[in-house]
C-alpha positions as CSV (number, residue, x, y, z in Angstrom):
1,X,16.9,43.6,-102.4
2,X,19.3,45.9,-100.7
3,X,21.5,44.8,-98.0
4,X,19.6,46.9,-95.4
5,X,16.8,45.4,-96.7
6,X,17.9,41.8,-96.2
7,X,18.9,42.5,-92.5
8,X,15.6,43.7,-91.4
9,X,13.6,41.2,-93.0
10,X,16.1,38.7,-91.3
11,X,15.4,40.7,-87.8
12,X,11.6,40.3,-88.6
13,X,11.8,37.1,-88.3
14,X,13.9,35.9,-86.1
15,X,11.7,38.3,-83.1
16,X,9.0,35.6,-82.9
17,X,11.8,33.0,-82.4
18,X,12.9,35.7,-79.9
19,X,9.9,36.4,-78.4
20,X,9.0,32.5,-78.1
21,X,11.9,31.8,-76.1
22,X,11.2,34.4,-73.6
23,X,8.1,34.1,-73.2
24,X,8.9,30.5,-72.6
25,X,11.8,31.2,-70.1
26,X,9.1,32.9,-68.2
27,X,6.5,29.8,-68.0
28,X,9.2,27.7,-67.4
29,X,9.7,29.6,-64.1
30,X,6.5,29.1,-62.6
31,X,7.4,25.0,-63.3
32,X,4.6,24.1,-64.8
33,X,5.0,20.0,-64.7
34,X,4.6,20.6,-60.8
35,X,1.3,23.1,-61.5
36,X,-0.1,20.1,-63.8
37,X,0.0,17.6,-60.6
38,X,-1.5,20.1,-58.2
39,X,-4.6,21.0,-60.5
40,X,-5.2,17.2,-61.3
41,X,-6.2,17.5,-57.4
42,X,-8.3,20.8,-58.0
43,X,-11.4,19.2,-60.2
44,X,-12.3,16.3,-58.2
45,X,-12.3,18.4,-54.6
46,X,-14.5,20.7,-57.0
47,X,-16.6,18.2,-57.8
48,X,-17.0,16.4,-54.5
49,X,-18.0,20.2,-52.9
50,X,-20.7,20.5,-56.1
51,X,-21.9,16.9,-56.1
52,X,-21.4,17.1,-59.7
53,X,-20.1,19.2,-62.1
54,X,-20.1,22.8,-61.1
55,X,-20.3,25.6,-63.2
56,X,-17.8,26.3,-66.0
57,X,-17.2,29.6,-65.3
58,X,-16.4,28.6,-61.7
59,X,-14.2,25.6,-62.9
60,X,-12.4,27.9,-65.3
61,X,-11.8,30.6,-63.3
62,X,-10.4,28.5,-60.0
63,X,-8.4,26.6,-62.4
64,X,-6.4,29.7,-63.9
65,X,-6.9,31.3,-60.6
66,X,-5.0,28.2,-59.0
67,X,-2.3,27.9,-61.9
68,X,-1.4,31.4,-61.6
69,X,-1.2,31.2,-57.6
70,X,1.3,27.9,-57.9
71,X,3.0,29.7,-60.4
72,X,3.9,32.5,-58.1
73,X,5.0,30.2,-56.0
74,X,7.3,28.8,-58.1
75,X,8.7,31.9,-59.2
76,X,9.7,32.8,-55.5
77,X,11.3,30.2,-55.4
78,X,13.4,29.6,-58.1
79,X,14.3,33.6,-57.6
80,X,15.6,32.7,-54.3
81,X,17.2,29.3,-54.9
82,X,18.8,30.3,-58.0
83,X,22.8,30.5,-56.3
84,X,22.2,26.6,-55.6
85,X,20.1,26.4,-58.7
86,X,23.6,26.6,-60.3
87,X,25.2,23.6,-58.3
88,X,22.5,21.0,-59.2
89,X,22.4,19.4,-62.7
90,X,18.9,18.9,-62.4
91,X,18.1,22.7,-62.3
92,X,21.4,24.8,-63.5
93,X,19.3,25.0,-67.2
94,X,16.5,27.2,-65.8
95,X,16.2,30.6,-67.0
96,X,18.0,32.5,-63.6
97,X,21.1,30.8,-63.5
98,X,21.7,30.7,-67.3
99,X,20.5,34.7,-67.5
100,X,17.9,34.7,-69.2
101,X,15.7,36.0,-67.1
102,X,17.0,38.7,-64.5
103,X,16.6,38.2,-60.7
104,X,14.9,41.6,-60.6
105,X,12.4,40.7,-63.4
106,X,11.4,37.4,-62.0
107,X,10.6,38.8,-58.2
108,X,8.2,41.0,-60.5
109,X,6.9,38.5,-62.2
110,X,6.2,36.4,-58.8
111,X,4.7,39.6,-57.5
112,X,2.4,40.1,-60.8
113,X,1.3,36.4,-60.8
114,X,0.3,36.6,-56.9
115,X,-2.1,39.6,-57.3
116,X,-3.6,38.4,-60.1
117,X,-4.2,35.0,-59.0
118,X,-5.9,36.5,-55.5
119,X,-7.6,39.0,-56.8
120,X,-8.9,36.6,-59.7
121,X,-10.3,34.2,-57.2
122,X,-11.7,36.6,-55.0
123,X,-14.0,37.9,-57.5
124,X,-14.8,34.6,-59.4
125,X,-14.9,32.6,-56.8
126,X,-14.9,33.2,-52.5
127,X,-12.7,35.2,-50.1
128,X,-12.3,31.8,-48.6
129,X,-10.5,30.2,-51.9
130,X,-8.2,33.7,-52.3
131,X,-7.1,33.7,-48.7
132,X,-6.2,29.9,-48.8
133,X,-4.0,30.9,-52.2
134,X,-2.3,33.7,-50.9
135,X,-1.9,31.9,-47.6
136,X,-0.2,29.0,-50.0
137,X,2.3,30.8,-52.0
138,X,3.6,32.5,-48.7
139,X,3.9,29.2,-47.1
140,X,5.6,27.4,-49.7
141,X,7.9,31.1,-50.9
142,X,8.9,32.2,-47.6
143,X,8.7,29.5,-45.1
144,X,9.6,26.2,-47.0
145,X,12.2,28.1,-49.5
146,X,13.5,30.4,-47.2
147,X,13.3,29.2,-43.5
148,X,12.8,25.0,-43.8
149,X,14.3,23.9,-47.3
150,X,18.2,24.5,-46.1
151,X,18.2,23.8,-42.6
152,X,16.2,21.0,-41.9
153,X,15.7,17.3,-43.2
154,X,11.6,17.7,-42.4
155,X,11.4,20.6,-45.0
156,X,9.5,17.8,-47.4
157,X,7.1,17.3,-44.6
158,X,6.3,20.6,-44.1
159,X,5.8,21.9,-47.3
160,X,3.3,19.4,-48.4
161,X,0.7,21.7,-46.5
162,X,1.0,24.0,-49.8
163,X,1.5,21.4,-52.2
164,X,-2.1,19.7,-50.4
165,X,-3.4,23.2,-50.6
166,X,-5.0,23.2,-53.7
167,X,-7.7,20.5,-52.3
168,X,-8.7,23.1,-50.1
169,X,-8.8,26.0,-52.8
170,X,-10.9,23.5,-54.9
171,X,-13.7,22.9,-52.3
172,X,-13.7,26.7,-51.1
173,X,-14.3,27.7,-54.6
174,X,-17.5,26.1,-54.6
175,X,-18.7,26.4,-50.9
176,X,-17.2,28.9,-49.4
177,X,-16.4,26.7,-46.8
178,X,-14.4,23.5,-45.8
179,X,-15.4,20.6,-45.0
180,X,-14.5,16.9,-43.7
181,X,-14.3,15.4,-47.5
182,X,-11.6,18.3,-48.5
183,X,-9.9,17.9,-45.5
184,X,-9.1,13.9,-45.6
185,X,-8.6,14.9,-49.9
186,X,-5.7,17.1,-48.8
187,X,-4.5,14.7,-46.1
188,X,-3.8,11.8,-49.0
189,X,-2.2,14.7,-51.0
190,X,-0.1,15.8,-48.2
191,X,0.8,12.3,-47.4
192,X,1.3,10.9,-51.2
193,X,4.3,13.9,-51.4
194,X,6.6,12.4,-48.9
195,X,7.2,9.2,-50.9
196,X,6.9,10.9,-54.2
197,X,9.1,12.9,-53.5
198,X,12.0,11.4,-51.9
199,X,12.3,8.7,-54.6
200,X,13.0,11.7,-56.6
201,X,15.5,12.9,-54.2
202,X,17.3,9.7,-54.0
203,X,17.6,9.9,-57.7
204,X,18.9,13.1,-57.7
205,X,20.8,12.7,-54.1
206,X,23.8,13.6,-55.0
207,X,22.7,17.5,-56.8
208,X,21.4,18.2,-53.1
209,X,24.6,17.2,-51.5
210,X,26.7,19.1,-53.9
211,X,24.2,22.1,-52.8
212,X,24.4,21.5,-49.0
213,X,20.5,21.1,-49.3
214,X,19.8,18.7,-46.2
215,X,16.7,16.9,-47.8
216,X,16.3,13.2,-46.1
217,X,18.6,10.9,-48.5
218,X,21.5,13.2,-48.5
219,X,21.7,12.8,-44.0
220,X,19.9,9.6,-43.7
221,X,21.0,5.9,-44.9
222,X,19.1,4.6,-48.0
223,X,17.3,1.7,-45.5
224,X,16.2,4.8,-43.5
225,X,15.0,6.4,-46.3
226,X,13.4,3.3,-47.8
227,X,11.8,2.5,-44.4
228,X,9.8,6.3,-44.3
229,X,9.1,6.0,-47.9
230,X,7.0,2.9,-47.7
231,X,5.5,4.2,-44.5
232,X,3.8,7.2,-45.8
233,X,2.9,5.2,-48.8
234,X,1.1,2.8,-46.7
235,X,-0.7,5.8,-44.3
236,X,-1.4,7.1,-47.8
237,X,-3.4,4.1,-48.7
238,X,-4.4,4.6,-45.0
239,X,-6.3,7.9,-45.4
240,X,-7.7,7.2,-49.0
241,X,-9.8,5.1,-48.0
242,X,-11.3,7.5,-44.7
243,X,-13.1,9.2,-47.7
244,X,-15.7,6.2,-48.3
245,X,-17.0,6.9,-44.6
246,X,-16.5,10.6,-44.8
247,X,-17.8,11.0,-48.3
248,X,-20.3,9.0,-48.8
249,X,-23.1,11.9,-48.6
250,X,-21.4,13.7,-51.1
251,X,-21.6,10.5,-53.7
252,X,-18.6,8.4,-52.7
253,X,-18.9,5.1,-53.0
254,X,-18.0,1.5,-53.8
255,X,-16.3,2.7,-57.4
256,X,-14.2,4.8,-55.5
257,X,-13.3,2.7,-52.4
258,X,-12.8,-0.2,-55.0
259,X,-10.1,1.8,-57.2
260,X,-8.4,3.4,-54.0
261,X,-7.8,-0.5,-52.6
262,X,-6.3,-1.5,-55.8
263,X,-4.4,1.5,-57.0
264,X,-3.1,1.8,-53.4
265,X,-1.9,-2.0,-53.1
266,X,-0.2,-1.1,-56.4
267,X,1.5,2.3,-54.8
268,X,2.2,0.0,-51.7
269,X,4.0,-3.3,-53.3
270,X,6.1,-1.0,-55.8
271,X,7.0,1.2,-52.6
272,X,8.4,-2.2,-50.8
273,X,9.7,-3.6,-54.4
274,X,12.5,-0.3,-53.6
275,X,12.9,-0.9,-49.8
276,X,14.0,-4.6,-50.7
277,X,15.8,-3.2,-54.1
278,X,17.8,-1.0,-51.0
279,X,18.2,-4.0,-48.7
280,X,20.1,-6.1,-51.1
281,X,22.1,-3.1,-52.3
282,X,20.9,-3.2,-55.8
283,X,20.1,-0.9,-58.2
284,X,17.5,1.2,-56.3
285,X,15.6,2.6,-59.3
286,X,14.1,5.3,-57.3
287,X,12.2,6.9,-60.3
288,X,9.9,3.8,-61.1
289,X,8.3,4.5,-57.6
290,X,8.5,8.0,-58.4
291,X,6.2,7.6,-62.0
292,X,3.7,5.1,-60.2
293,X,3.2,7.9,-57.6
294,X,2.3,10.1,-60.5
295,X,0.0,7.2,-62.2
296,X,-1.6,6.9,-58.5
297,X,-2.6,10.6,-57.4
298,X,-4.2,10.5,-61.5
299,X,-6.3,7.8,-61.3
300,X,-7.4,8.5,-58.1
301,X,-8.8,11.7,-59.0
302,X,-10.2,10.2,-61.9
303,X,-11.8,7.4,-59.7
304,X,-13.3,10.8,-57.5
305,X,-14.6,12.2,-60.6
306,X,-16.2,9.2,-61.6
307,X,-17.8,7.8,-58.8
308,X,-19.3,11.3,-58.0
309,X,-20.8,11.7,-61.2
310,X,-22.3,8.1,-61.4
């Protein structure tokens, strides 16, 4: 074998490895960990809307429609947080500030993924499910990541309307409509985020100071913080359990109100485990409130799907 020979068959195959690790650079921007969380909220508003299981096509298409729409969303914003991107441990490995993806080709990739996703769930789905999308990724691209997230310590209240917003996408999908059930759904998603995420944002406190990001433990005292966090645990409890009055036409019932009562007095003890972790100036352990949170939305989507199909 020549040495011309050996070269190109060593370029042949080092362009999957190549083309792997793009393509992967790519999905990594559109962050999909996050996506996973939103869509486990996407089946059961789905199925509550249906009564059952709807369609497969419809479930298929809202799903991709959805992951492509959060996506987008994603990609926005790590295109216009990637100078502070740099700054914070936690996030100077993603593909913008490392270069390997340019700023120019990820705004086209965010614009790509947006009319696809809209377009896709206009024609699969409603107008009412496509209009709710696009009206997500702008709210969480341009008015958390641009106008809230640098200037204000309620930026994590505010964007949990697009985080919630996949609830609503869900149920429109099927109906066409909203309804009472989808909203109080999205109200314990929009609620769940706030202590969710700041135990992640204690953890990683100190990336947000070094980035001058103002998000609640970086300008508020750790018993402040811990004080809010168990609050809008408990008021997520709170408005879990409005869906056995609201939903009860639409098969809610005791296997549901059951799980919500105990998964929430686990969300609420392990919220208060870190306020009194934070009162005696111990180790906070943020991130075991942080998992639970995770364990909690999950299983109570499960305990939707469930009790609606029973």
């Amino acid at each position: 074998m020549t040495a011309l020979s050996e070269r190109q068959t060593d370029s042949a195959r080092r362009l999957p490895a190549v083309l792997r690790a793009r393509v992967g650079a790519y999905v990594s921007l559109t962050k999909p960990r996050i996506i996973e969380l939103l869509l486990v909220t996407t089946v059961p508003a789905m199925m509550l809307a249906a009564g059952g299981w709807p369609s497969w096509r419809l479930l298929l298409a809202t799903l991709v429609g959805g992951t492509l729409a959060a996506g987008a969303a994603n990609v926005f914003n790590c295109y216009y947080d990637r100078d502070i991107d740099r700054l914070m441990h936690r996030t100077q490995r993603r593909p913008l500030p490392t270069g390997e993806v340019s700023p120019r080709a990820a705004l086209i990739f965010g614009l790509v993924l947006t009319v696809v996703s809209v377009v896709l769930l206009a024609v699969t789905t409603t107008l009412l499910a496509a209009a709710l999308a696009a009206g997500a990724i702008f709210y969480y691209a341009v008015l958390y990541t641009v106008v809230l997230k640098r200037h204000t310590r309620h930026s994590t209240l505010f964007g949990g309307v697009p985080g919630a917003a996949p609830v609503l996408i869900g149920w429109a999908a099927v109906t066409g409509s909203l309804d009472w059930p989808a909203v109080v759904v999205f109200g314990v998603v929009f609620c769940w985020q706030l202590p969710h995420f700041w135990a992640l944002a204690m953890r990683f406190r100190d990336d947000y100071a070094r980035a001058d990001v103002p998000m609640l433990p970086v300008v508020a005292t750790p018993l402040s913080v811990g004080r809010q966090t168990v609050a809008w645990t408990w008021l997520t409890v709170a408005v879990s359990l409005l869906l056995w009055p609201v939903g009860a036409d639409f098969g809610i019932g005791w296997l549901y109100t059951t799980a919500a009562v105990g998964l929430g007095a686990w969300f609420v003890v392990e919220a208060h485990r870190l306020l009194r972790r934070i009162q005696r100036d111990a180790d906070t352990k943020p991130m075991k409130l942080f998992h639970v949170s995770i364990s909690y939305l999950a299983l109570l989507s499960i305990a939707i799907i469930v009790d609606v199909l029973i």
